[in-house]
N, C-alpha and C positions, 0 to 999 in steps of 0.2 A: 465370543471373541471380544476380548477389550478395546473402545474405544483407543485410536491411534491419538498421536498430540498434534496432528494438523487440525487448525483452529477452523480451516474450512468445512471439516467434514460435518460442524454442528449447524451447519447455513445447509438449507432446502438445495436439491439439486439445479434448479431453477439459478438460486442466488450463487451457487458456486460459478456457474456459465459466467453471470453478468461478471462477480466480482472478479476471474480471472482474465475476460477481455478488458476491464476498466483498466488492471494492473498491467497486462500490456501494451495497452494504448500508451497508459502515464511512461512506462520504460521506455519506449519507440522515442515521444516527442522530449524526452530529458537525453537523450543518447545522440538522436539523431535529428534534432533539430539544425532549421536552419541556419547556414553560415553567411557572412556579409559577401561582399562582394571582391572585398581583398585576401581571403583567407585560401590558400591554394592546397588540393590535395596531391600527394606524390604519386600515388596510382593513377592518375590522369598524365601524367607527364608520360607512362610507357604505354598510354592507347595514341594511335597514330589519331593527331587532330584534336586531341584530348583539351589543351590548352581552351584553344577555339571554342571547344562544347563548353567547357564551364564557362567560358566569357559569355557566351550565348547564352546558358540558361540563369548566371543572376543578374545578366542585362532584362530576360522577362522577369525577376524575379522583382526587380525594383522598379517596375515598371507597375505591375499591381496597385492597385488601391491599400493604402496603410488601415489599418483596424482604426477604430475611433478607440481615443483612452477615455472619452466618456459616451453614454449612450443618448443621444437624442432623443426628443421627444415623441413619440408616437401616437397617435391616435388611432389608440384601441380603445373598444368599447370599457367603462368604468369597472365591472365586476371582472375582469383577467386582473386587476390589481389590490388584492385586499385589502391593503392601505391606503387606496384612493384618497383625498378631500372629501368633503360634502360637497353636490352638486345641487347646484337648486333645479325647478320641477317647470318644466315646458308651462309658458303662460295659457290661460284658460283663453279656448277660441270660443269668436260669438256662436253663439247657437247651438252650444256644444253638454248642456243640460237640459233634464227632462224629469221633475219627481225627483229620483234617490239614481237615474242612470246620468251617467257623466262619461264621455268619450273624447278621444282626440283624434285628429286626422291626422294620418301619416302613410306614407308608401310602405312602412316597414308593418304593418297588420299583418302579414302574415308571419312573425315571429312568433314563438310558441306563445309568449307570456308581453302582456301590454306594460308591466310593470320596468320592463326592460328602457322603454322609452318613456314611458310617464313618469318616474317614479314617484307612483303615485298608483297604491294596492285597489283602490276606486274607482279609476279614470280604465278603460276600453282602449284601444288603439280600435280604429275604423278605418277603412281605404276613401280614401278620396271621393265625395262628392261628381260622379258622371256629371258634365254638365250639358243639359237638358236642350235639343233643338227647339223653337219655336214656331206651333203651326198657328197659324191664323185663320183663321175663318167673319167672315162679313154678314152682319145679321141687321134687320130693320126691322122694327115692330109693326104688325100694321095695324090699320083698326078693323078686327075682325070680335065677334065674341068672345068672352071670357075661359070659354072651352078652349076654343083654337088657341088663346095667349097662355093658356096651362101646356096644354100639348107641345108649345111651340119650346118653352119652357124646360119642361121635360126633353125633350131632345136634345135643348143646346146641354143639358146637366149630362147627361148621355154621351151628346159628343166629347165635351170637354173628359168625362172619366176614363174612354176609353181611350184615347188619345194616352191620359196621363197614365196608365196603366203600360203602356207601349213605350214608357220613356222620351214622351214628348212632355212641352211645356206647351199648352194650348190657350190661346190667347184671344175673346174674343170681341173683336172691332164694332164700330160703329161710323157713324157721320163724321163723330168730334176730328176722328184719325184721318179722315181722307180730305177734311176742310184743311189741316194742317199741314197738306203736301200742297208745293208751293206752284204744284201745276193745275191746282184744283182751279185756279183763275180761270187756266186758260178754256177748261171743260164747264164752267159754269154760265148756264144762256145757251148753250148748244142745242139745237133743235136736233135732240135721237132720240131712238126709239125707246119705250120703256126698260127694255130690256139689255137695252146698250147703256144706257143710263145706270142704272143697279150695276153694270157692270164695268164701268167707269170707276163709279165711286167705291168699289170693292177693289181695284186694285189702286187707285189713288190712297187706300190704307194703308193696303201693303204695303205702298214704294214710301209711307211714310213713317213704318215700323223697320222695313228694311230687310236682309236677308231672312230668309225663310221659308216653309213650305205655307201657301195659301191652298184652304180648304172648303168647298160647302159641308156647310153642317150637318146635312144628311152624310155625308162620305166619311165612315169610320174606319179603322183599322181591325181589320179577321185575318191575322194570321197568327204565327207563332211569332216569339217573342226574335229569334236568331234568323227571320227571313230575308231574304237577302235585300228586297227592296226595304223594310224597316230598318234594316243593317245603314242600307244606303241614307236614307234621311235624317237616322238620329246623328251621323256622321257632322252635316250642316254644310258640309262643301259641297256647293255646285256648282260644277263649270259650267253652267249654260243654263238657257232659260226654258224648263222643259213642261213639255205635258204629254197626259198621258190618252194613247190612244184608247177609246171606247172608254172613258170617266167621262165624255164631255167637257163640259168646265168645271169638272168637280176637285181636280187637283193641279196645283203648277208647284215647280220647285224652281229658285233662282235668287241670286245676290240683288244689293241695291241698285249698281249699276246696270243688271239688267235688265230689272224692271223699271226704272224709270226710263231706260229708252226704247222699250218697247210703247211705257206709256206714250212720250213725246212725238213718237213713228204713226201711234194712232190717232193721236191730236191733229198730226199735220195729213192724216190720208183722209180724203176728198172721198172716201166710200164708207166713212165713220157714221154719216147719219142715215145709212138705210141696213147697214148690218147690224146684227144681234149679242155678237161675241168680237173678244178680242182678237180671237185665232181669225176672225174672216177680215180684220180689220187693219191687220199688218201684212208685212211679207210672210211667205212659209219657211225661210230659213230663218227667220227673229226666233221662232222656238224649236227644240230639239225635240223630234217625235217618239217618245219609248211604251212600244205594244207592249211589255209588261207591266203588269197593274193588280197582279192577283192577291195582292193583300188587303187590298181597299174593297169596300162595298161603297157603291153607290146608291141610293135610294133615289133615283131622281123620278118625275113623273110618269116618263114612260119606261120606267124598268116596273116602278109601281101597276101601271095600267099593267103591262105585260106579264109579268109572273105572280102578282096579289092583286089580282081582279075582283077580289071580295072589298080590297080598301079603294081601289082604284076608281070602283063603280058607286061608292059614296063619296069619294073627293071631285067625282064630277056633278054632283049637283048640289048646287049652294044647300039646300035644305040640309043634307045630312053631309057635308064638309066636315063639320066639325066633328062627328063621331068617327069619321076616316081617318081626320090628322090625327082623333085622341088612342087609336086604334093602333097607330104605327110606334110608339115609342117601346111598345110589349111587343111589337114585331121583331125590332133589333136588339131589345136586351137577351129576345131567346136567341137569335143569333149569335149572338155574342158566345152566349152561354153555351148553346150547341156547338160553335167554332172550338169553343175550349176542350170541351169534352172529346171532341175527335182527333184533338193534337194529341193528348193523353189517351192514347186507346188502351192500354193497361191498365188504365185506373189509377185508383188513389191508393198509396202507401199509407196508416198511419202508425208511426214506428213506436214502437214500442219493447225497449231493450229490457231484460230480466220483468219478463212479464205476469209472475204468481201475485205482486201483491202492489200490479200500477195498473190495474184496471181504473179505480178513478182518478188516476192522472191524468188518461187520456179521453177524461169523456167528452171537454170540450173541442179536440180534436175530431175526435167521433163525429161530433155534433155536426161539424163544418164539409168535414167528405159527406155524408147525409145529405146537407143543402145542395154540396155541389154536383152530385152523382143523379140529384132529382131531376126530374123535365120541368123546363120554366112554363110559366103562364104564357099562353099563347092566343094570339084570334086567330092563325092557322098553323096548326100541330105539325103538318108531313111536310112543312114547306122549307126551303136550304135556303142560305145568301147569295145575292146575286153574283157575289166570286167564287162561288162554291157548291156550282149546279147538283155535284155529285157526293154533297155530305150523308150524312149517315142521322137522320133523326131518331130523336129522342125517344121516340115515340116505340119507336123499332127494338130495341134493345136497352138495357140498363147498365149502366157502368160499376165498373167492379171494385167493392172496399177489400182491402187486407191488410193484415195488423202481424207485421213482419218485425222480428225481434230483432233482423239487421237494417243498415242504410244499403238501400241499392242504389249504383247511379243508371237508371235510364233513362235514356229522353224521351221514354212513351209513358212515365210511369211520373205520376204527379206525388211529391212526400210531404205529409204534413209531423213537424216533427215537435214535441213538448220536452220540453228542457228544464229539468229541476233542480232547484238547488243542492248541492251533496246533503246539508239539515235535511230538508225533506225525504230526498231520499232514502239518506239512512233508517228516517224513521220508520218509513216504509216496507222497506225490506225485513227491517227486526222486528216490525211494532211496537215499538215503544217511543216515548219521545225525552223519557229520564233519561241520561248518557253522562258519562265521565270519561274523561283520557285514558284508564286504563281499559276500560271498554271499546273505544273509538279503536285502540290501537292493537289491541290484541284477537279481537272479534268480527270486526269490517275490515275490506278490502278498500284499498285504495283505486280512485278513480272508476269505479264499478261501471259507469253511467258511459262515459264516453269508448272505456275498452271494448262495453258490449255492442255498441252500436255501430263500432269500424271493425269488426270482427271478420266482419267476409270482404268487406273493403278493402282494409290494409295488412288482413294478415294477423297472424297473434305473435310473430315472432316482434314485434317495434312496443315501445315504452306509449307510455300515455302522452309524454309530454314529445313523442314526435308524431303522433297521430295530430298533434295542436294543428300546426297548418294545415295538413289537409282538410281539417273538419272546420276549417273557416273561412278557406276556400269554396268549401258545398256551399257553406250557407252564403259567403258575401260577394262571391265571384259574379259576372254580370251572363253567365250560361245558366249554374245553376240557380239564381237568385230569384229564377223565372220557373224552374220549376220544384222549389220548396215554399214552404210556408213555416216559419220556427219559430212558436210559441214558449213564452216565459212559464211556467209549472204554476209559479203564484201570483199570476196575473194576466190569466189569458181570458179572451173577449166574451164576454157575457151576452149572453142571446135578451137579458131585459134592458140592455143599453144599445138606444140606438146609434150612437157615438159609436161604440164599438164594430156593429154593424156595419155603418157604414165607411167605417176604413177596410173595412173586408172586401166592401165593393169597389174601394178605386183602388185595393190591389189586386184584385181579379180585372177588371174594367166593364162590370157588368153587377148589377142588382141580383144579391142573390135572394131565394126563395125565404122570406119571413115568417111565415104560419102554417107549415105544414100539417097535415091529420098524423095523429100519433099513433093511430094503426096503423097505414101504409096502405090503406083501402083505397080502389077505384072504384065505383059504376058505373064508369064508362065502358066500352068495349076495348081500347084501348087506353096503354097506360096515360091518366090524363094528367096534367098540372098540379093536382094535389098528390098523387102518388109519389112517396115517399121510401127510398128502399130500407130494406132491414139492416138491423146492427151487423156489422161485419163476422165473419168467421176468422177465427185466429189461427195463425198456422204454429208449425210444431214446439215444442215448446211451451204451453201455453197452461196447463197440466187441468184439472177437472174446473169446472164454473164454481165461481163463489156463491155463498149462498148471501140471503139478506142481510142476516145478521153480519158478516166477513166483509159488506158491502160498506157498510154504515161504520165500522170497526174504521174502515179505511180512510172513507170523509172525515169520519172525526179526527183522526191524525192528520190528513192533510189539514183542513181545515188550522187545527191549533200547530202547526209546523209554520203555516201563513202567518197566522198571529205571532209566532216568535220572532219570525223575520221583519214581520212589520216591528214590534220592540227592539228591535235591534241595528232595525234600519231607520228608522225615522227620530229624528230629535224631537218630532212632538209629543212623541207617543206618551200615556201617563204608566209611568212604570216606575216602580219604587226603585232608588240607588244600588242595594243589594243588589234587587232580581235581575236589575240591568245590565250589570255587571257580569252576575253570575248566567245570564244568557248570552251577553256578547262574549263572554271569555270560550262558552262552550262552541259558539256560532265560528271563532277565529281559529278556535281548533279544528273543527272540521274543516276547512276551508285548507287551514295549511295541511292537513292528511292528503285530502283530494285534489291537490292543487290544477288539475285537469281540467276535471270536472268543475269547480270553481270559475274558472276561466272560461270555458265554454259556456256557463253560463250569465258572466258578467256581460259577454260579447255578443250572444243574442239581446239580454234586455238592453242593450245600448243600441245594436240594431237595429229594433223595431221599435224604440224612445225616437230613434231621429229621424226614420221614415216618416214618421207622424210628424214630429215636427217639421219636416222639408214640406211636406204638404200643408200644413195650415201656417207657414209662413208665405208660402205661393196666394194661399186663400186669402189671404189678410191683404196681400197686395193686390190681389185682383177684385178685394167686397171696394173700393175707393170709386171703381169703376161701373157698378153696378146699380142703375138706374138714376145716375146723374145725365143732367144735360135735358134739353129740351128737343131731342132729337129721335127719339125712337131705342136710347139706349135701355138692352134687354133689362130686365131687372131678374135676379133669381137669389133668393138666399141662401148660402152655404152653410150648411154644419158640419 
């Protein structure tokens, strides 16, 4: 049948719909557009009241808001307009580089793409900086042996990591702070008791650092990171001056004004020089009594005597004191270590997405569930925290590794995750590390990395670049942040650096195991301190084991994948013009194929560049403090 000569019939059925509603819309408002307000129709004249209705409705009619003849300015984000101006680029904040990672702080991090706010293809968008309560704790040196000043040492390094692991800023005091509170006058010549004395000049500190939580330095934090009392003090608002029932005096929380009037309440009571503590030394409504306390351990003397009777019964005699104090700092790091293990009772995740050819991506991952899944060194194996009569020792069972090709979120389930750059990756996956764009684009998939890892997450029906927020949500959000750990691909912690090391341990808040035997052998009867569990089983997925030679294939690729990015990322690097060129041009192509994956990985190594920096900026301002003064101020060196 011959085409007819309606011009529409050669438009999609689709476009015939739109074009013949556009053509009657255009008809309607050229025919029947609006009239003024004087213009009278003669069919209204024969409906009864007719008159009246059209005066009525173009009285509403000019009553309306009139159209703008030009349009206002708007602020809409710059790319809705793609003849924008040039914008210039959000100024550089302090502390906001680290090496080759650069970040910005902004509320808006969780947009897909940092570039949107920076612009600037280099710079991270980050969330805002949590700002950190401050615990205190009051410490005096004494003059005991050089044993006990190591041990004593060790604990304060102990307290302070665990605290900082918990999202506290741990702060610790001396004479200087309590001589500078201006009621020190009034307590100084006081005939009390040793013990009231110490306990004086421990909160004439406080009242002169001011709100916050005051701590003995034996009383650390064992719980989970989301517990409600932890919940409650990283907060820093407290209404009232509280302590807790059964810590003793191992913890108070309270503003300035409260503590200094409880101090001033104690000064002027007449039963200050025969009592011990402050609680017997005021009124009982001065502090607010709270029987919850289960996230704290207390180590005090008689919980020591009463439940480690092994350390107990050398800290009672001078002779061997000091092998009891140097005995307890390995008490609580297994604590610690054990506390962690039983919040994560599922075990360690180490994720590992399209896993035939990233067995050594994840070996330093590997490496760290291993450390963390071992039973720590102990001087008593079966023994639980004083908050946590009813834990589950290490000793008893072993925690479980698995190498899960997706992200799960539990909160019984700890994820250690390695994040590669798309270069790497790809290289990985093809084996090769020659590539060209017509390669890149016809042979690789775009965003490989992050589709595969939010796979049972979010589903396969969502694009890469709306999986963005979510996936930076897991990592930077302040629920998940506590139970992942997300390693850079070409720059993750080296077990010969103790530097790296020990940033593992203030983000655990506990010293993990450094030297394990590399069989996994005990000869003990039970699993002991060196026992070491085995490499994880992989789940499905995972397809036959690689052999040596497939092994070594792999290192070598990552290995020289590292080195391209270092050429590419570094301005020192020595690299001829050419090849530098002809590596960053191939480094900006992938980058813009994967832009996902790209992002997710600029947004981790920004992540864990400023973690480290917020910590050894804290360090820097707290070494000023450490072993100045003629007063007994601790000394400890930080790395």
């Amino acid at each position: 049948m011959p085409r007819t000569a309606n011009p529409c019939t050669y438009l999609p059925r689709r476009l015939q719909i739109v074009a013949s509603l556009t053509a009657f819309v255009l008809v309607c408002i050229f025919f029947l557009g609006s009239s003024g307000s004087g213009d009278s129709d003669s069919y209204f004249n024969n409906v009864p009241y007719g008159p009246q209705i059209q005066q009525g409705a173009h009285q509403v009619v000019d009553r309306l808001p009139k159209l703008p003849k030009e349009l206002p300015h708007v602020n809409a984000p710059h790319w809705l307009n793609p003849f924008h101006g040039p914008a210039h680029k959000p100024l550089e904040q302090a502390n906001s580089s680290s090496g080759e990672a650069r970040w910005y702080t902004d509320f808006k991090w969780r947009n897909p793409f940092s570039s949107d706010t920076t612009l600037d293809e280099e710079r991270a968008v980050l969330p805002p900086l949590a700002k950190r309560a401050p615990v205190y704790t009051y410490f005096e040196s004494t003059g005991k042996d050089e044993k006990s000043k190591t041990s004593e040492q060790q604990l304060l390094q102990l307290w302070r990591r665990a605290w900082w692991a918990q999202g506290f800023r741990p702060v610790v005091l001396g004479k200087p702070e309590a001589m500078n509170n201006p009621l020190f006058r009034a307590v100084q010549g006081s005939e009390l008791e040793p013990e009231m004395e110490k306990e004086m000049m421990r909160w004439l500190a406080w009242g002169n650092m001011g709100t916050g939580v005051l701590s003995n330095w034996l009383a650390v934090p064992m719980a989970a990171h989301d517990d409600n009392m932890l919940a409650f003090l990283r907060r820093a608002d407290y209404p009232s001056l509280t302590r807790y029932e059964g810590l003793e005096n191992g913890l108070f929380v309270g503003n300035r004004e409260d503590i200094n009037k409880a101090l001033k309440e104690a000064i002027a009571s007449p039963a200050i020089k025969r009592v011990k503590s402050m609680a017997e030394a005021v009124a009982a409504e001065t502090f607010t009594v709270d029987p919850e306390h289960s996230a704290i351990a207390l180590y005090s003397t008689s919980t020591i005597t009463t439940k480690y009777s092994l350390i107990g019964q050398k800290l009672d005699k001078p002779s061997t004191a000091g092998d009891g104090l140097a005995m307890l700092p390995a008490l609580i790091n297994s604590h610690l270590h054990m506390t962690w293990q039983n919040i994560f009772s599922s075990g360690i995740a180490v994720l590992k997405p399209l896993p035939q050819h990233t067995t050594t991506l994840i070996e330093p991952a590997i490496d760290i569930a291993r450390n963390l899944s071992q039973c720590p060194d102990t001087p008593i194996p079966a023994s639980c925290p004083p908050n946590r009569p009813r834990c589950k020792p290490c000793v008893s069972s072993q925690m479980l590794i698995t190498v899960p090709p997706v992200f799960r979120n539990t909160s019984t389930l700890f994820t250690i995750a390695t994040v590669p750059h798309p270069y790497t990756f790809t290289s990985l996956l093809h084996s090769r590390l020659e590539m060209n764009v017509k390669f890149i684009r016809r042979q690789t998939d775009r965003d490989s990395w992050v589709l595969a890892a939010t796979k049972e997450l979010l589903g396969t029906g969502l694009s890469s670049f709306s999986r963005l927020p979510a996936l930076k949500d897991i990592i930077a959000s302040e629920y998940s942040s506590a139970r992942t750990l997300w390693l850079v691909a070409e720059m993750p912690p080296s077990r010969e650096s103790e530097l790296d090391l020990e940033g593992l341990d203030w983000h655990f808040g506990f010293t993990l195991p450094r030297s394990p035997m590399p069989d996994g052998k005990s000869e003990t009867p039970v699993p002991g301190p060196e026992r070491r569990p085995p490499p994880p089983k992989s789940e499905f997925g995972e397809g036959p084991p690689l052999s040596e030679q497939e092994l070594s294939h792999e290192r070598s690729l990552l290995e020289q994948a590292k080195m391209v990015l270092r050429r590419t990322g570094s301005r020192k690097a020595k690299t001829s013009a050419k090849t530098a060129k002809a590596l960053s041009f191939m480094r900006e192509v992938i980058e813009a194929w994967s832009l996902a994956d790209t992002e997710c990985w600029k947004f981790v190594r920004a992540w864990e560049a400023r973690r480290r920096v917020e910590r050894r900026g804290w360090e820097g301002e707290e070494e000023r403090f450490q072993g100045k003064g003629m007063f007994g101020r601790w000394i400890d060196q930080v790395t």
